[in-house]
ChimeraX commands (.cxc) that place a marker at each C-alpha (Angstrom):
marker #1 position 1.11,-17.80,-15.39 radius 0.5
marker #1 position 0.71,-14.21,-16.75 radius 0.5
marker #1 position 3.89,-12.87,-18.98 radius 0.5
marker #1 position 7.42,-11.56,-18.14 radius 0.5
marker #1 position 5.89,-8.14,-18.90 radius 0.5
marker #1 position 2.85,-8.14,-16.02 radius 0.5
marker #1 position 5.97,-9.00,-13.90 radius 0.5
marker #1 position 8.58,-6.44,-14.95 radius 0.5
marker #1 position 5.76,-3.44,-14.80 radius 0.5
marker #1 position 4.52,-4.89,-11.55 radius 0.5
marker #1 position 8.36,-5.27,-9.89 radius 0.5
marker #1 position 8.59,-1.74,-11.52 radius 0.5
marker #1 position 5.63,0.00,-10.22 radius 0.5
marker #1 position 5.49,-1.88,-6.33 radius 0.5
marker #1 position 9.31,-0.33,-6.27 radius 0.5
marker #1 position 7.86,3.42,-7.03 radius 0.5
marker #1 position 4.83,2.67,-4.83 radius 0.5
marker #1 position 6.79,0.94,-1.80 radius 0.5
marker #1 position 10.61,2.24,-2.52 radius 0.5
marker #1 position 13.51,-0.23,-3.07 radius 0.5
marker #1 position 14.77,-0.52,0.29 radius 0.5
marker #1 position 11.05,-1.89,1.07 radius 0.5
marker #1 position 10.86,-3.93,-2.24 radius 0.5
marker #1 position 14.44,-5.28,-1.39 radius 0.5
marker #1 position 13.45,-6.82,1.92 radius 0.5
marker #1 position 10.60,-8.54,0.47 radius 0.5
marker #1 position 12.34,-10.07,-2.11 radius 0.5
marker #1 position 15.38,-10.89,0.22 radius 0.5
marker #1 position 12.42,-12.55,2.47 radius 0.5
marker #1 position 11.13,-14.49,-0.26 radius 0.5
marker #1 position 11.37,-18.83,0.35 radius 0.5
marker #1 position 10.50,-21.23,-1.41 radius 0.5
marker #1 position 6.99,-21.30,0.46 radius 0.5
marker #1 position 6.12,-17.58,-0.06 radius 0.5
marker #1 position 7.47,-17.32,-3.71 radius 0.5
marker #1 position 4.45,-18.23,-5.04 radius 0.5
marker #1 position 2.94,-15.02,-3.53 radius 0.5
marker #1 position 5.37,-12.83,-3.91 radius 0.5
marker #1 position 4.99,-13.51,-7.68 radius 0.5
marker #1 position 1.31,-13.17,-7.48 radius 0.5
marker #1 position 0.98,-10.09,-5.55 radius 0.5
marker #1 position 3.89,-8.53,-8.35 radius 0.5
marker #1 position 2.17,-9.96,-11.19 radius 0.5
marker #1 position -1.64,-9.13,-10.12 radius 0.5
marker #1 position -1.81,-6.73,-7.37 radius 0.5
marker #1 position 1.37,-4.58,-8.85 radius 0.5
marker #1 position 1.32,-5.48,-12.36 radius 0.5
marker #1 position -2.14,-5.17,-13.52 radius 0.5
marker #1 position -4.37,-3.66,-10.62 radius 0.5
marker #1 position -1.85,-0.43,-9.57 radius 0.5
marker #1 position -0.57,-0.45,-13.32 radius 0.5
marker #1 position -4.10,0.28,-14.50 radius 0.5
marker #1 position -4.47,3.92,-16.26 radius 0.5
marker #1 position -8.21,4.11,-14.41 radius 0.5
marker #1 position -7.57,5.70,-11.52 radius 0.5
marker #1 position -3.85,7.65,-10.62 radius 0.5
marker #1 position -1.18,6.55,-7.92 radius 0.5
marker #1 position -2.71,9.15,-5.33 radius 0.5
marker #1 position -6.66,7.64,-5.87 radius 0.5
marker #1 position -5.39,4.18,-5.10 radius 0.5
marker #1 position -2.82,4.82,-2.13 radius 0.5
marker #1 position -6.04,7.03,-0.62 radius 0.5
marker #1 position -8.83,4.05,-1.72 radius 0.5
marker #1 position -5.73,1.63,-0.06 radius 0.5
marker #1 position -5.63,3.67,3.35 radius 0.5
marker #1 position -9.49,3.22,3.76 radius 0.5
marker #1 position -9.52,0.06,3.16 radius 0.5
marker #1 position -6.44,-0.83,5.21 radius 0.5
marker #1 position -7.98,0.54,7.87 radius 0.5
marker #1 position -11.82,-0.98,7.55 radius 0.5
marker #1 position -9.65,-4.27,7.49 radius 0.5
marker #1 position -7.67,-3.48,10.18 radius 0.5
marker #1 position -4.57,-4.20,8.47 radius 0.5
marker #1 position -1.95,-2.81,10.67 radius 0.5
marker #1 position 0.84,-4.07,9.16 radius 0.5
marker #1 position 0.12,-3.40,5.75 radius 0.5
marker #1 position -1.18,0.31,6.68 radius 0.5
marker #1 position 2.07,1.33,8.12 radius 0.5
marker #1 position 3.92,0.26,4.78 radius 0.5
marker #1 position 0.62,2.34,2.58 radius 0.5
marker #1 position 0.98,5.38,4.76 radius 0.5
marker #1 position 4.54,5.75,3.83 radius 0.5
marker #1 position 3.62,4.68,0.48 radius 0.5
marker #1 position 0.71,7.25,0.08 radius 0.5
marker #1 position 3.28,10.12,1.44 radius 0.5
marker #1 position 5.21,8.71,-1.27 radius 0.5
marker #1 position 2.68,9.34,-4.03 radius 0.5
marker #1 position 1.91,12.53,-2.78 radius 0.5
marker #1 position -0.91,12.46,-0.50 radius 0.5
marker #1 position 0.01,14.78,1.90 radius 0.5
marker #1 position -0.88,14.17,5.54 radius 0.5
marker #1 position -4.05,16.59,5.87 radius 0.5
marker #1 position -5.11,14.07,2.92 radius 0.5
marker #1 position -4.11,11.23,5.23 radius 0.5
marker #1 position -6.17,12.29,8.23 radius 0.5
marker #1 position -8.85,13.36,6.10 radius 0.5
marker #1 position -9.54,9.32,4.25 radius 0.5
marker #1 position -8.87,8.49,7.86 radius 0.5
marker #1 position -11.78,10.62,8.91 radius 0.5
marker #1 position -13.98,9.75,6.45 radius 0.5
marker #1 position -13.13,6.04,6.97 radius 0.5
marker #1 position -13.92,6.14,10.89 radius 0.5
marker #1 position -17.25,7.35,9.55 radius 0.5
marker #1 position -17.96,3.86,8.02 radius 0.5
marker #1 position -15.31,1.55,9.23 radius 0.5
marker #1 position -15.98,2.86,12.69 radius 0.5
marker #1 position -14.44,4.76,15.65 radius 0.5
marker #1 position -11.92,2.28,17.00 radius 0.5
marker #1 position -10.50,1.03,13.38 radius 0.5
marker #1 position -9.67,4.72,12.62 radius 0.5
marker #1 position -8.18,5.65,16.17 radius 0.5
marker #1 position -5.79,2.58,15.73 radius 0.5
marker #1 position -4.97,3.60,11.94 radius 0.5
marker #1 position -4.42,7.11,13.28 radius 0.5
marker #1 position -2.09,5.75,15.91 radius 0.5
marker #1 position -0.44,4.00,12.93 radius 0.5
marker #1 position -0.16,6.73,10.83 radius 0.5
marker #1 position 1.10,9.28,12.98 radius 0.5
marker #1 position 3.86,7.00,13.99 radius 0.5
marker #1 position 4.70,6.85,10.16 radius 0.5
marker #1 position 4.85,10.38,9.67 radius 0.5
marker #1 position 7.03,10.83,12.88 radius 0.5
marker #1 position 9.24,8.66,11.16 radius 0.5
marker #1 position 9.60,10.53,7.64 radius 0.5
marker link #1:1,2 radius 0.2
marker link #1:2,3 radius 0.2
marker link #1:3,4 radius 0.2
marker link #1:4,5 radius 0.2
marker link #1:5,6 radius 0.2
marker link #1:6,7 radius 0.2
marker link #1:7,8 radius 0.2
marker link #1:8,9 radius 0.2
marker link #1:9,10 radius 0.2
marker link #1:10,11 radius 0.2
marker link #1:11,12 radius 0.2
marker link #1:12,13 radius 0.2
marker link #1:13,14 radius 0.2
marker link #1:14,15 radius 0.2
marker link #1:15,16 radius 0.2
marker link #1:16,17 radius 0.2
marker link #1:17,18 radius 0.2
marker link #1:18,19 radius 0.2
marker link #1:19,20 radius 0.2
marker link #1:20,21 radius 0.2
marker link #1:21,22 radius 0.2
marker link #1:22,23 radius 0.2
marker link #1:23,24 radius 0.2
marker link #1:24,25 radius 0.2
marker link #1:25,26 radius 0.2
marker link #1:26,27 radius 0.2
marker link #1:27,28 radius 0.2
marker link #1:28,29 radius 0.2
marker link #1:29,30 radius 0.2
marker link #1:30,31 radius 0.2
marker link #1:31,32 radius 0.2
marker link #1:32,33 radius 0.2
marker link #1:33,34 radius 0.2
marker link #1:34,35 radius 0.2
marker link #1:35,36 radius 0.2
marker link #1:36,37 radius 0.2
marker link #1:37,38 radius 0.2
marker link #1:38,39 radius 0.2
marker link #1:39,40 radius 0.2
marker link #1:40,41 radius 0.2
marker link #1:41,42 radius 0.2
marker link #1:42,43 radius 0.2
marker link #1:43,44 radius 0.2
marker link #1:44,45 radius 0.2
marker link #1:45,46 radius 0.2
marker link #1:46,47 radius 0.2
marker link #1:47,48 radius 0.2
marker link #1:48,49 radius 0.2
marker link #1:49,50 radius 0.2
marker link #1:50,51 radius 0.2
marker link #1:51,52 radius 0.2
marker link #1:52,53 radius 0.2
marker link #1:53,54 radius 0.2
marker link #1:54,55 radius 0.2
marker link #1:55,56 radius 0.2
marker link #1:56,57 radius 0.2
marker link #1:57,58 radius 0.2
marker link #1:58,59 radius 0.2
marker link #1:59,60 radius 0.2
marker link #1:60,61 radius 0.2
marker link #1:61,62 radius 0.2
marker link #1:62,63 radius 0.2
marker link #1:63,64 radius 0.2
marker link #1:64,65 radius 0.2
marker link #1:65,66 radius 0.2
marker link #1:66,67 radius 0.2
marker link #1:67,68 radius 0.2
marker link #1:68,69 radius 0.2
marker link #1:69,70 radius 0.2
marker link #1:70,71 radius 0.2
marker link #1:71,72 radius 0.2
marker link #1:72,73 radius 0.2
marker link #1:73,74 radius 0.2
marker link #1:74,75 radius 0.2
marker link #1:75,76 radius 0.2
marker link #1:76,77 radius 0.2
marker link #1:77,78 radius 0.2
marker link #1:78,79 radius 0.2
marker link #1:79,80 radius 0.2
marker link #1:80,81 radius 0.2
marker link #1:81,82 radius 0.2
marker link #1:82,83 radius 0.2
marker link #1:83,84 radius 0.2
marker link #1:84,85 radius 0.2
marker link #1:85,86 radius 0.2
marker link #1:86,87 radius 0.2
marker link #1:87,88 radius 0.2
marker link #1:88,89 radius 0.2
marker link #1:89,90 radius 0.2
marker link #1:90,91 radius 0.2
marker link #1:91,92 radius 0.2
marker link #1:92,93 radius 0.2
marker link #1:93,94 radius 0.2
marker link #1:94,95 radius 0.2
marker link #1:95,96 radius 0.2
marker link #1:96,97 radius 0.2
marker link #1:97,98 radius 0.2
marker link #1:98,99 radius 0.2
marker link #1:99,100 radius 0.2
marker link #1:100,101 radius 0.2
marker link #1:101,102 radius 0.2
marker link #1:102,103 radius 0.2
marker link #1:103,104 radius 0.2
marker link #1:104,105 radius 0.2
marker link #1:105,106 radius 0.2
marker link #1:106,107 radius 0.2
marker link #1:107,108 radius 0.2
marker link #1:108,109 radius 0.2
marker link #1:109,110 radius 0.2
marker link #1:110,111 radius 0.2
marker link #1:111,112 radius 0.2
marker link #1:112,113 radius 0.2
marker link #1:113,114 radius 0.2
marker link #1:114,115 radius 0.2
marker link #1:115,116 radius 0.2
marker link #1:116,117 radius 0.2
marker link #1:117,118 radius 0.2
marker link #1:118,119 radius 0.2
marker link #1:119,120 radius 0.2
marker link #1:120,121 radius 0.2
marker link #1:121,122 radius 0.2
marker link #1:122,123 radius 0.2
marker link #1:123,124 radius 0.2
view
């Protein structure tokens, strides 16, 4: 199991990324079954991945939107919209990766993300 430290920078960035209120939930969620994750996904995902200094917060929310949306990820795009907005990708930049994405995800995986998203931003 990674260190205390890949878990405190992960808890601390996935709370900047996702918000508290968000964060809160999931960990409020958490059982004895989905612990496991939950510490893997803060550890790996939050900790070393979206803690790297490669790429900035904006790169990855935009690289996370097109691939949210190739996967048809629903769920998880809604929460990475608002995250995105949250990193400051502004919503031309949203409809743009969307764009772009329908390009080579295809037609119907970007109309649903743009449902998705626009239902975000109505939101905010």
């Amino acid at each position: 199991m990674a260190d205390d430290t890949t878990f405190d920078r992960g808890m601390t960035t996935r709370r900047e990324v996702l918000g508290d209120d968000h964060v809160d939930r999931a960990v409020a969620a958490t059982t004895g079954f989905t612990a496991p994750f939950q510490d893997f996904i803060t550890r790996y995902a939050w900790g070393d991945v979206w803690g790297r200094d490669g790429l900035d917060r904006r790169t990855r929310s935009c690289i996370t939107l097109a691939l949210l949306t190739a996967l048809r990820c629903h769920d998880e795009l809604a929460m990475h919209v608002r995250a995105a907005l949250r990193n400051g990708v502004s919503a031309e930049e949203i409809q743009e990766v969307l764009l772009h994405t329908a390009v080579y995800a295809g037609v119907p995986a970007a109309n649903a993300a743009f449902a998705i998203a626009a239902r975000v931003m109505t939101e905010q």
